[in-house]
LOLUMPA-208903 format. One record per residue (C-alpha): x, y, z; residue number from 1. Coordinates in steps of 0.5 Angstrom, whole numbers, plus 2048, in hexadecimal, padded with zeros to 3 digits. Each point is the difference from the previous one (the first is absolute). Layout:
BEGIN
X;Y;Z;NUM
...
END
This chain:
BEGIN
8E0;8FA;88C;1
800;807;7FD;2
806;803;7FF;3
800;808;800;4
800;803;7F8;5
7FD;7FA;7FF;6
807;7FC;7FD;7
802;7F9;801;8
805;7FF;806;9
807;7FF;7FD;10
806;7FB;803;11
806;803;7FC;12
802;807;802;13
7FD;806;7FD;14
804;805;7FA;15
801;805;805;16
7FE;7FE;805;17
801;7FB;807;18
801;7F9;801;19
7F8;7FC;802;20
801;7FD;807;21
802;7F9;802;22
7FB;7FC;804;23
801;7F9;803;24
7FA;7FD;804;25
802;7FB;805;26
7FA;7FB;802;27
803;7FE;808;28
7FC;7FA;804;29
800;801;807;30
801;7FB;805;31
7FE;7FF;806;32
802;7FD;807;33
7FD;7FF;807;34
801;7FA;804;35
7FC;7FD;807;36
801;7FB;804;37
7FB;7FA;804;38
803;7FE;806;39
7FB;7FB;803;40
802;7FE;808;41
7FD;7F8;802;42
7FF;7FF;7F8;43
7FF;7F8;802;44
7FA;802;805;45
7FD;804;7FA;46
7F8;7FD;800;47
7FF;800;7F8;48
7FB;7FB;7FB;49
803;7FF;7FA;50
7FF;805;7FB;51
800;805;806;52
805;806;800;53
803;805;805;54
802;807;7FE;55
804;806;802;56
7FC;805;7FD;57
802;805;7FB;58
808;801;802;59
802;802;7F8;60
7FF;806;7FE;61
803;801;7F9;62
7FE;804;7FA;63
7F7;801;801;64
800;7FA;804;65
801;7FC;806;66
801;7F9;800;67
7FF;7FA;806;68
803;7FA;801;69
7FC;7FA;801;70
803;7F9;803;71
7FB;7FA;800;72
802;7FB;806;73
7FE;7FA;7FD;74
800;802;7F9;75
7FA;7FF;7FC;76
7FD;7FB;7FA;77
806;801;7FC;78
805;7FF;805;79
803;7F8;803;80
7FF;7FF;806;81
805;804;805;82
801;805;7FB;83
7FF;807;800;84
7FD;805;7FB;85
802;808;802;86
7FE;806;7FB;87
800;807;7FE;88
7FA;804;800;89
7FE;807;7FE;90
7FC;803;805;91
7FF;806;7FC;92
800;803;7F9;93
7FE;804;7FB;94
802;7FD;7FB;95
802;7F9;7FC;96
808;801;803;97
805;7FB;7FD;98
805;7FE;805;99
806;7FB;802;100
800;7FD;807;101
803;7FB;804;102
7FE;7FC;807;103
807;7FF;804;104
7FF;7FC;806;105
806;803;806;106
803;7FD;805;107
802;803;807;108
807;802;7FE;109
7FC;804;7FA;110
803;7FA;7FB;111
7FB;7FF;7FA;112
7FE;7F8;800;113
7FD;7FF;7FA;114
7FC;805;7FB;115
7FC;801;7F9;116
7FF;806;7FC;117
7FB;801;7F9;118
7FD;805;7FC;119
7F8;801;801;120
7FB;805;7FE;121
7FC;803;806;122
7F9;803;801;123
7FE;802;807;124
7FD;7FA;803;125
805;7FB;7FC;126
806;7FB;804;127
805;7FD;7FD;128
803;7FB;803;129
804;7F9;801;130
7FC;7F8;801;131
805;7FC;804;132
805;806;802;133
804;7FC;805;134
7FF;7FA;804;135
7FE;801;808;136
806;7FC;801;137
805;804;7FC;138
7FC;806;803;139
803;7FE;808;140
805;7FC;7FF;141
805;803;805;142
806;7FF;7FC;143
7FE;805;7FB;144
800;805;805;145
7F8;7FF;802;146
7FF;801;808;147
7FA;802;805;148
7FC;7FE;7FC;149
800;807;7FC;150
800;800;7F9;151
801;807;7FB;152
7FD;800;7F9;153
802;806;7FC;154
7FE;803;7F9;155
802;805;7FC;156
7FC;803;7FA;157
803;804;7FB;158
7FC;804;7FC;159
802;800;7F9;160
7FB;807;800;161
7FF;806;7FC;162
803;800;7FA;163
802;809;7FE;164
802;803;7FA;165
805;806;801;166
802;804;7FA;167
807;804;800;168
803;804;7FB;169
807;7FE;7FD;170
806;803;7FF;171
800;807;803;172
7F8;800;7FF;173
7FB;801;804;174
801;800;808;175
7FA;7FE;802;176
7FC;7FA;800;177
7F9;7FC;801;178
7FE;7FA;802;179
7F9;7FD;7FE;180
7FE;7FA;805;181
7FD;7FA;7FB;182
7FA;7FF;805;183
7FE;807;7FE;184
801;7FF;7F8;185
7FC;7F9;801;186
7FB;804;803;187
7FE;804;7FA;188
801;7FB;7FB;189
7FB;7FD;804;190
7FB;806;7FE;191
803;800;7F8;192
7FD;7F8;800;193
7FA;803;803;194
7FE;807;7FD;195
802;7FC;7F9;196
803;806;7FF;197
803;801;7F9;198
800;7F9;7FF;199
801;7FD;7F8;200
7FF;7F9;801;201
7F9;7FB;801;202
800;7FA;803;203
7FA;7FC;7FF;204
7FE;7FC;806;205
7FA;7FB;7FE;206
7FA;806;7FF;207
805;805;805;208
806;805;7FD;209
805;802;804;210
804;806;7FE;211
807;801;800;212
807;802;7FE;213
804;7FE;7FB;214
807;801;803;215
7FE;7FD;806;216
7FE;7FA;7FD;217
806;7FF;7FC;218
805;802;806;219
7FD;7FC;804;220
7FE;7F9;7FE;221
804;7FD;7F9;222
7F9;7FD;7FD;223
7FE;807;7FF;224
806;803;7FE;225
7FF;7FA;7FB;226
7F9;802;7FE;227
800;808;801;228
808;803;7FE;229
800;804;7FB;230
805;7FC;7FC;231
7FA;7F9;800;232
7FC;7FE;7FA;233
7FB;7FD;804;234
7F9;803;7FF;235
7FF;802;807;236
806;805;7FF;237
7FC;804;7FB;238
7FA;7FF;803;239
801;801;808;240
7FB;7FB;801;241
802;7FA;803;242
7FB;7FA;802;243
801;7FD;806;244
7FC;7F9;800;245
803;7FC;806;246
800;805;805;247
7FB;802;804;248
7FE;808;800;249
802;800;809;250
807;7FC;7FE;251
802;804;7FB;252
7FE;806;804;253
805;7FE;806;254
805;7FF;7FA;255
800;807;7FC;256
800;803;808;257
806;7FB;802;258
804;803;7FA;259
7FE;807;7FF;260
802;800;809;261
805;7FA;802;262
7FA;7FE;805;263
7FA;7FD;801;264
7FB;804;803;265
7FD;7FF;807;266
7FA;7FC;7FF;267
801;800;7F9;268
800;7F8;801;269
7FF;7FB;806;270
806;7FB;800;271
7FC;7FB;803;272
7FB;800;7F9;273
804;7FA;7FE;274
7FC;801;7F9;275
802;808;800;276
807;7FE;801;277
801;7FB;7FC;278
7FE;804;7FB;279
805;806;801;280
805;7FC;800;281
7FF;7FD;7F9;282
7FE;807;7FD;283
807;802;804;284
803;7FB;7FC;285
7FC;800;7F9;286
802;808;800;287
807;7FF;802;288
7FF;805;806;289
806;7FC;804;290
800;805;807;291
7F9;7FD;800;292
801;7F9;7FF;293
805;800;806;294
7FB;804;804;295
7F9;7FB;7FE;296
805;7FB;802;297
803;802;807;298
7F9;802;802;299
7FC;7F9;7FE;300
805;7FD;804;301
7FE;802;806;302
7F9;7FD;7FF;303
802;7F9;7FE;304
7FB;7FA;802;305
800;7F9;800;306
7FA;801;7FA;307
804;805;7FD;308
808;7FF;800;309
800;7FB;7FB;310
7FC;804;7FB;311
804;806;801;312
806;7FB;7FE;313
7FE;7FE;7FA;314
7FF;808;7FE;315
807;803;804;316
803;7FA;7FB;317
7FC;803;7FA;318
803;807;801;319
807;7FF;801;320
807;803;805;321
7FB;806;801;322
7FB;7FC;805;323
806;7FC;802;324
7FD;802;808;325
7FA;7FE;7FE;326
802;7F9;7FE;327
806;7FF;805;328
7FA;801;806;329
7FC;7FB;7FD;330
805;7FB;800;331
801;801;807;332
7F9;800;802;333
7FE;7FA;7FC;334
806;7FC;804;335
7FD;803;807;336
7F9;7FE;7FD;337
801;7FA;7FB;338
7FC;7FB;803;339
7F9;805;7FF;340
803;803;7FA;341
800;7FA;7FD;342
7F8;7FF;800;343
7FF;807;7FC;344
7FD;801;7FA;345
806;806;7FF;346
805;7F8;801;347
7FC;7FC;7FB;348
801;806;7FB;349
807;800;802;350
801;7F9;7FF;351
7FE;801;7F9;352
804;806;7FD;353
805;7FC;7FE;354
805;805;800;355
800;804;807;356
800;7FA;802;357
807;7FE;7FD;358
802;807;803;359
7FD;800;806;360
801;7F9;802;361
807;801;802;362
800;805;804;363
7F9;7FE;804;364
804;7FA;802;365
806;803;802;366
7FB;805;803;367
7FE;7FA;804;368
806;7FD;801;369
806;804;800;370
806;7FC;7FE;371
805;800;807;372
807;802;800;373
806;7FC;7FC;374
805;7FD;804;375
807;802;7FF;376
804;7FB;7FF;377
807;801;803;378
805;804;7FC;379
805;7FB;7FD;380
808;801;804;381
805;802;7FB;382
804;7FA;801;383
807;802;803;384
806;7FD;7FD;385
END
């Protein structure tokens, strides 16, 4: 920025004259919450096929957008028989929106009989839920408060949301203050990335350049930095070139957008391409970019199939803490799946990879069978003299 008199910006105070202003920023993450409940009257008489749901229509309203509370009857291919599954999905939204939500299942007396909570990225169109959420008898069992044959599931949605900047003067400074919303600041990234505007770095993809910022690169993701800071003695510093050999050119897009934004773009990526996916998340993980290794994983574990899950497996071990959802839902769905699963190529290769297999065998068998409760053993009497 330019400064009046064409001097550099002094800290300490000045001969003769005042005291620069203190400043403090505050980066302040909204949360918000909205609540619905799905009284359902005569639930035993629902008609319903497994895999088959009955909604109640938007009735959260919360940040940009609206959810629904879906209940499946009879469940679905994932559920033991007599269980039910019950999800949140996100009706609207213009965004991908991460969120914290719960499924409760309340009595007449308003008490709340059982209830489960995680974290989950949604995208408009996109329900999270949870296979084998209760069992039909628990759900009627009159000695949990249950009567009528009515049955009231509740949700609630906490929008983890907008993330605001407010900067504020310290000390006697400056009573004013501005707030800057992230979203807007993403957005103009976004068109930095694309004008490639100033930019002093190439990355060499195949016969394609990708230009971009040094500063981002190096902030953003600890490979780069190791590669492009100014205190590196590798060549790529000297020369702001980098060659990238096992990336595609889309992927690396999808990654240098994702770093400069925090987002992946709206249709920059078809999370059912498996191939696509896949790709992204190793990249994410090669370049260390962590906030993308988690979404990659989040969003790949709401497409699990019977041919895949065990691929995606290997992968998710491969990677580590950060794709910890990615491989915590495919021991779950390979459990449910086992037999099918077992028949796969995705199996085979599993079987082979020796050590996923020594990590992953325990949990899939605990997965399978989880252990029952210990029985206490009685609590020996002090003996009374």
């Amino acid at each position: 920025m330019g400064q009046a008199g064409g001097g550099s910006r002094r800290l300490l105070p000045e001969s003769g004259g005042g005291v620069a202003p203190r400043m403090e920023a505050t980066l302040s993450v909204g949360r918000q919450t909205g609540v619905g409940r799905f009284r359902i009257d005569g639930f035993s008489h629902l008609h319903r096929k497994r895999g088959d749901a009955v909604s109640s229509g938007p009735i959260i309203d919360v940040g940009d957008a609206q959810w629904e509370i879906l209940v499946y009857p009879r469940g679905n291919d994932r559920c033991k028989d007599g269980w039910i599954r019950v999800s949140v999905r996100c009706t609207r939204g213009k965004q991908e929106t991460r969120a914290v939500y719960s499924v409760s299942v309340v009595n007449q007396a308003g008490e709340v009989k059982h209830k489960l909570e995680e974290e989950a990225l949604f995208m408009s169109g996109d329900g999270w839920g949870f296979d084998n959420f209760i069992s039909l008898e628990r759900l009627t069992d009159p000695s949990k408060g249950f009567s009528d044959d009515v049955v009231i599931f509740e949700a609630s949605v906490t929008v983890l949301g907008q993330e605001v900047v407010s900067v504020t003067g310290l000390e006697g400074g400056p009573a004013s203050s501005r707030s800057v919303a992230v979203k807007d600041i993403a957005s103009d990234w976004r068109a930095m990335w694309r004008s490639s505007l100033d930019s002093d770095v190439v990355l060499r993809v195949g016969e394609n350049e990708l230009r971009a910022h040094r500063l981002v690169l190096v902030t953003r993701s600890p490979v780069f930095a190791r590669m492009l800071s100014v205190e590196s003695k590798m060549a790529e510093a000297s020369s702001g070139v980098v060659k990238i050999e096992d990336v595609d050119c889309d992927t690396m897009d999808i990654l240098c957008e994702f770093m400069y934004t925090d987002v992946v773009r709206e249709g920059g990526l078809c999370w059912d391409d498996p191939e696509a996916a896949g790709n992204l998340l190793q990249a994410a993980a090669k370049y260390e970019v962590s906030g993308l290794v988690r979404q990659c994983a989040a969003k790949v574990s709401q497409t699990l199939t019977i041919d895949s899950a065990a691929e995606w497996l290997i992968l998710a071990s491969q990677i580590g803490p950060q794709a910890e959802i990615l491989k915590e839902r495919c021991l779950r769905f390979i459990s449910r799946h086992l037999s099918e699963v077992q028949v796969t190529e995705g199996w085979q290769r599993l079987m082979q990879n020796q050590r996923v297999l020594t990590e992953a065998a325990p949990l899939l068998f605990q997965a399978i069978s989880p252990p029952s409760k210990r029985r206490k053993l009685p609590t020996r009497r002090a003996r009374e003299d």
